[in-house]
Every structure is written in C-alpha cells, then in structure tokens.
C-alpha positions as CSV (number, residue, x, y, z in Angstrom):
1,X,11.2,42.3,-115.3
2,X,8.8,40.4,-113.0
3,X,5.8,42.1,-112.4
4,X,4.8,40.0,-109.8
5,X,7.9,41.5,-107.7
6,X,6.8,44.9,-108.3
7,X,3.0,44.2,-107.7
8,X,4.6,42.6,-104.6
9,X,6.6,45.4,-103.7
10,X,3.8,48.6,-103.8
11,X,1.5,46.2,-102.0
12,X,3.7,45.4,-99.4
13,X,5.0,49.0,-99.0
14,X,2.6,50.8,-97.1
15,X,3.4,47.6,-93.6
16,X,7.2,47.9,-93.9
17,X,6.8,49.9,-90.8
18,X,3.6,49.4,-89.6
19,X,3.5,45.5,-90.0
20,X,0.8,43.1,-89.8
21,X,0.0,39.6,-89.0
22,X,-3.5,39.0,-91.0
23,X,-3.9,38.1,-94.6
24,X,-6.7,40.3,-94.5
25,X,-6.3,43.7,-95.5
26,X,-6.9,45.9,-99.0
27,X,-4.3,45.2,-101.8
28,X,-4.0,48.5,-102.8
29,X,-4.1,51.8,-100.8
30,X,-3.2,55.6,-101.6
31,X,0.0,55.1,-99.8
32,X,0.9,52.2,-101.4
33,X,4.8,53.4,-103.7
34,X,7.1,51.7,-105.6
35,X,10.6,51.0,-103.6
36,X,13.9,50.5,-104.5
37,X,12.7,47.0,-105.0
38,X,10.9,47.9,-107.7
39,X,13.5,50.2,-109.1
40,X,16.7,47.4,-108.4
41,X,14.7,45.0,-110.4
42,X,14.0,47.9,-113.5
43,X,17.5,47.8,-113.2
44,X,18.8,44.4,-113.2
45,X,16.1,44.1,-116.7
46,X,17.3,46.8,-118.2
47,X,20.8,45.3,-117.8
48,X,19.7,42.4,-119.3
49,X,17.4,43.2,-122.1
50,X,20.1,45.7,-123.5
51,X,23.1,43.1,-122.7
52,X,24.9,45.9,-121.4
53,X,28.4,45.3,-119.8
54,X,28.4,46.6,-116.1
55,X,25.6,46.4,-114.2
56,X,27.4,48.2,-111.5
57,X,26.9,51.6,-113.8
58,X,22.8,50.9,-114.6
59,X,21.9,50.0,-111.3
60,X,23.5,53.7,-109.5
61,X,22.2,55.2,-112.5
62,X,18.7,54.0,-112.1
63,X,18.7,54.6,-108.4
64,X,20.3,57.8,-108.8
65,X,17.4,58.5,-111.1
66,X,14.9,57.3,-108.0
67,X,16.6,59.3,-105.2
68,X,14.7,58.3,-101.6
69,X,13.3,55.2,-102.6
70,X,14.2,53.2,-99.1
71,X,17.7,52.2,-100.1
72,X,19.7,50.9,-97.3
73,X,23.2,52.6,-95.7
74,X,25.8,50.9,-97.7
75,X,23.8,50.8,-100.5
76,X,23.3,54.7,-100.4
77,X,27.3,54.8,-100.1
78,X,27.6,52.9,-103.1
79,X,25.0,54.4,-105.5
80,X,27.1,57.5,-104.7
81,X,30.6,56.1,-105.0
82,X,30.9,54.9,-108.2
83,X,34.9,53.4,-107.7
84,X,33.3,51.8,-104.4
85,X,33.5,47.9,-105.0
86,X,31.1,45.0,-103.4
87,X,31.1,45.6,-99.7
88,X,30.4,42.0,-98.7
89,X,26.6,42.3,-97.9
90,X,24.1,39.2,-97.1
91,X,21.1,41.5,-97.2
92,X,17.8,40.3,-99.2
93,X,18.4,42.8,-101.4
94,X,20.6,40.7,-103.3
95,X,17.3,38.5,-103.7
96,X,14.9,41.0,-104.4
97,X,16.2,42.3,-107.6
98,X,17.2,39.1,-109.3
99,X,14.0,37.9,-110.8
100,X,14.1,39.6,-114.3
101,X,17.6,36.8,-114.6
102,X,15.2,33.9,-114.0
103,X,12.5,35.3,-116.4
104,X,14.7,35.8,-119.1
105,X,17.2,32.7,-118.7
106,X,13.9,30.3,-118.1
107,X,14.5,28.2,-121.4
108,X,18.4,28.1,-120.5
109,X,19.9,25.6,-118.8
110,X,20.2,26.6,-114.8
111,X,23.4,26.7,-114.5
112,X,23.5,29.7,-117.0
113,X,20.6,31.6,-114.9
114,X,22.4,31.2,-111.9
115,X,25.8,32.4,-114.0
116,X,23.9,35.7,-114.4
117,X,22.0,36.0,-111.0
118,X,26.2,35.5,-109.5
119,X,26.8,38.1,-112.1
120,X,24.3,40.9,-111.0
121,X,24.6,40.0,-107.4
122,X,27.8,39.9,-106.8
123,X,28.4,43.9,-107.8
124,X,27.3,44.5,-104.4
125,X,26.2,41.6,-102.2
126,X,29.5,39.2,-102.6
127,X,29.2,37.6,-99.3
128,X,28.4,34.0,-99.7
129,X,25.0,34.1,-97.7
130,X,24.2,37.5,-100.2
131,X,24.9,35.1,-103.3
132,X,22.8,32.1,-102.1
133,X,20.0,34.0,-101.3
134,X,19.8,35.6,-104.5
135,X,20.7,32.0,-106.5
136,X,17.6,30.5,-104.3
137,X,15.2,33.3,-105.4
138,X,16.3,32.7,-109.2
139,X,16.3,28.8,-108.7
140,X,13.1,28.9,-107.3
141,X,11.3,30.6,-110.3
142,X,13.1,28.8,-112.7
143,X,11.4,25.5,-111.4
144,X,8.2,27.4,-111.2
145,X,8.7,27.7,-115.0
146,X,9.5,24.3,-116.0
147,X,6.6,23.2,-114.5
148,X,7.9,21.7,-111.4
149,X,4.8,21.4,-108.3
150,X,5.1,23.5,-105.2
151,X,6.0,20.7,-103.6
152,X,9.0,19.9,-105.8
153,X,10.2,23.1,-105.9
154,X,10.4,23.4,-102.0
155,X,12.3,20.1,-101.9
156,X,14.7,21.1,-104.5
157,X,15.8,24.2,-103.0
158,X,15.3,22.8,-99.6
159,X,18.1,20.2,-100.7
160,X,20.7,22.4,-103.0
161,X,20.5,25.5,-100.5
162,X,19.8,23.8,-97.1
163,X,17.1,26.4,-96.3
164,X,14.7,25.2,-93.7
165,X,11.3,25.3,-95.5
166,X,10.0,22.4,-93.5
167,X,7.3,25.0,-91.9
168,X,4.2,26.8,-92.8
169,X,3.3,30.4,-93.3
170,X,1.3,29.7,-90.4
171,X,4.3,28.6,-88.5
172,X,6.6,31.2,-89.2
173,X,3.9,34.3,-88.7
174,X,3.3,34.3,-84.9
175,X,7.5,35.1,-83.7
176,X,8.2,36.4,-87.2
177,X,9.8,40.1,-87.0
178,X,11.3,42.5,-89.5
179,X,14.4,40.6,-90.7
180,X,16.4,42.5,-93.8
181,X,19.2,39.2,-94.4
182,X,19.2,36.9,-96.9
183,X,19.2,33.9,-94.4
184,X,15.8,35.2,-92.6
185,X,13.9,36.5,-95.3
186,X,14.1,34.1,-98.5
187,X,13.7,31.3,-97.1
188,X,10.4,32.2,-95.5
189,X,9.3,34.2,-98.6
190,X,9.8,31.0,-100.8
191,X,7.6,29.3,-98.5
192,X,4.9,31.9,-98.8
193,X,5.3,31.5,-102.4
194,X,5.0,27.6,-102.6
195,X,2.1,27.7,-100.3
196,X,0.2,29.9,-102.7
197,X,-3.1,28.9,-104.2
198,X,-2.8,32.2,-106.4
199,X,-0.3,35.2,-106.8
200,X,-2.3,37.0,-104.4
201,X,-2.8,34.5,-102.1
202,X,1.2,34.5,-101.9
203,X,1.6,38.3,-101.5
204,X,-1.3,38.3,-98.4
205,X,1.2,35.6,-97.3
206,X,4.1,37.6,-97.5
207,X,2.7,40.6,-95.8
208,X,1.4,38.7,-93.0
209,X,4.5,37.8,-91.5
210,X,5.1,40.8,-90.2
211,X,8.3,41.8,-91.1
212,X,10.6,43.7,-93.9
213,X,6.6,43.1,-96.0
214,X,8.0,45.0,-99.7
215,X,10.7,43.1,-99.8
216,X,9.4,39.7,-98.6
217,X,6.3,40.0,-101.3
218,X,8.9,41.3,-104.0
219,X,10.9,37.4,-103.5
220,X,7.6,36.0,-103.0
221,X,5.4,37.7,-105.9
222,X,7.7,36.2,-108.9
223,X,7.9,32.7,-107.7
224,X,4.0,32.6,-107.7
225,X,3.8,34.5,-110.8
226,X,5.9,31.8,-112.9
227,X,3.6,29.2,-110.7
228,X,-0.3,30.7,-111.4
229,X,0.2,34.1,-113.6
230,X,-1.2,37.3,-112.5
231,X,-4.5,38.6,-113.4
232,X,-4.3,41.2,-116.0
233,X,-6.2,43.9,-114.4
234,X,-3.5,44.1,-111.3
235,X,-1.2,44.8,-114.2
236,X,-3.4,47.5,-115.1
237,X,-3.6,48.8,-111.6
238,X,0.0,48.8,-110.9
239,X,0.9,51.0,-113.9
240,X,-0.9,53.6,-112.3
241,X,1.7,53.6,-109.2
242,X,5.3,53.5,-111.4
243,X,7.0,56.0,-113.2
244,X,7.4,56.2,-116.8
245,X,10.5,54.0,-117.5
246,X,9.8,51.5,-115.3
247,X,6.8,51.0,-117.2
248,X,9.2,51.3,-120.5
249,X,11.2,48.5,-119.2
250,X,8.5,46.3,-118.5
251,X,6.8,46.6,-121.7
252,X,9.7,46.5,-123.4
253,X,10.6,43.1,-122.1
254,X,6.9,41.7,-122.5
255,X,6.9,42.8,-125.9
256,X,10.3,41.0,-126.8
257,X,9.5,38.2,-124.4
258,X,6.0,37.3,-124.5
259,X,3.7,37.1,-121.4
260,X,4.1,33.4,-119.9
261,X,0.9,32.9,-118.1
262,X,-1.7,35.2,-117.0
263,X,-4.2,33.7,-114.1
C-alpha cells in the first residue's frame, strides 16, 4: 500500500471536524488515528498482493475487523450486508483507497492499472463520477512514477478527466469547505499534490483547505510520495499510530516490492 496515504490520513485526522486554513500546524498530535482511509487502502493491498478474487469480501472483512473507524452511511450498510451490491456512490472514497493499484501496476501499461482501479472501485462506488475520481487518483501516481514533471501530470489529467486544476492551493483555500464527492475533492487534492515541493509540503497543503482534511491528504499524500519519496523517519513514526496488520500488509508489500524512493 501507499504509505504516503496513510501518513496522510493520521495527519489529517485530528481537522476533519475542526478544520483549518494554515499550513502551519504540528504533523503529528496524540489525537492523531488511523481512519477507514487507512484501513480501505490495507484492504485494497491486501487484495492485491494475495490476488484474491473478490475484493468485495476483503474490504467488509477488514473494516469489519476496524469497527468505528469513520465509515460513511451506505458504506456502514454495506460492510454489514454482504449480498448488498454497489449502491451507485460518487464519494472520494472511491479515490482514497485506490493507490496500492497504482503502486503495484506502476511498470504496467495504464490501461491495466486503471483495469484494476475500475475493478476495486466499482464494488461500491459504480457511479461514473465514483469511477473517474478514483481512475484520476491512480492516473495521477502512475505519471508521478514514470517520471512525468508536476506540471505534466496536471496537464494530462487536466485533459483525460476534464478536472479544473487550472488554480492554486492558494486559490482554492479561502471558499473551500468540507466536500466528501469525488468531483470536489480529487481534483483539488491533485493540485495540492502537484504543487508540492516535498511530501509534507503536500499534506500541509491538503489540510489547509479546510475541508474533509484525512481524506484529501490520503489522495494527496501518494501522488507526492511517487513524485519526492517520504522520509524514513515519518515511516517510523507512523507505525507507532497503526495496528498490527496494517503494518503486516505494508511490510509485506515493501518487502515483495521494494521501496521506490525515499526523500
């Protein structure tokens, strides 16, 4: 999985609900928890990393496994409803889980990456808007990890997904307000990505919007990984905040994988 949407997601926990609009606040805090950010993306690499046939099962099992983690109504309905199909959502949750496809499919051709983001988006969030936002997210990393300048990569997915990233983080930040759909969160998380001078220069971005801050900084956090790295000793620190096998998971796709790029 992407540590840099985990890292994202514990830092930006603690101003879901009591945003912020400064860059300028301490990463880390006793408050500061993992969210079913963290625990959707565990998921959608474990799915991966053991090629396992329905990530419909994995993911209620998982979150089953991390009961009150901030999961949202009709997500709640269908961690507990296992016949219960995709319910047609266009919430950034789609988008918040998918990096692990874009970490792992990174030396496949794209249109295989975004096969499998479709395929582990579309158990729940099948609504066209839902499957974009989640194909941005994994488009977006993949160009971070062929290389491709900020710049680039804004222009690419400005084009393919007709997401307006014309503005700055310093445009969106002063009427930005908590937002939880794909179309008003992933664009403006990209941005705070691709506007990065370092990964934590993109998560202070993410956070200082003001809005739904875990899960924007979760999007954000693994674009900017595959674009600068992360230093290792936030690695360090953010074991200390997870559970046991989410830690499993991410060692044991480091360890099959090899780190990328560390800052």
């Amino acid at each position: 999985m992407s540590y840099g949407a985990i890292i994202g997601d514990v830092i930006g926990s603690v101003y879901e609900w009591d945003r912020i609009k400064t860059r300028e606040f301490d990463l880390f805090q006793p408050k500061c928890k993992y969210t079913d950010d963290s625990v959707c993306t565990a998921a959608v690499a474990d799915v991966l990393l053991g090629n396992l046939p329905s990530p419909a099962n994995v993911i209620r099992q998982w979150c089953r496994n991390h009961p009150e983690r901030g999961y949202g109504g009709f997500f709640r309905k269908w961690i507990k409803n296992e016949y219960m199909g995709p319910y047609g959502s266009y919430g950034n949750g789609s988008a918040m889980r998918v990096s692990p496809v874009a970490f792992l499919y990174r030396h496949h051709p794209i249109e295989k990456a975004l096969a499998i983001s479709d395929w582990v988006t579309k158990i729940t969030h099948n609504h066209p808007e839902g499957m974009k936002g989640a194909r941005a997210t994994t488009h977006a990393i993949w160009l971070a990890f062929q290389g491709k300048e900020p710049e680039s990569i804004r222009s690419t997915i400005k084009c393919k997904y007709e997401y307006d990233l014309c503005r700055s983080v310093d445009d969106i930040r002063p009427t930005y307000k908590f937002y939880v759909t794909c179309q008003r969160s992933v664009p403006e998380a990209i941005i705070c990505a691709v506007e990065s001078t370092s990964f934590e220069d993109a998560i202070r971005n993410a956070v200082s919007l003001g809005g739904d801050s875990d899960t924007l900084a979760a999007i954000a956090g693994p674009i900017a990984e595959a674009l600068h790295g992360i230093p290792n000793d936030l690695i360090e620190k953010i074991k200390t905040y997870l559970s046991e096998d989410i830690i499993e998971v991410m060692e044991r796709l480091y360890s099959r994988y090899g780190k990328f790029k560390n800052a």
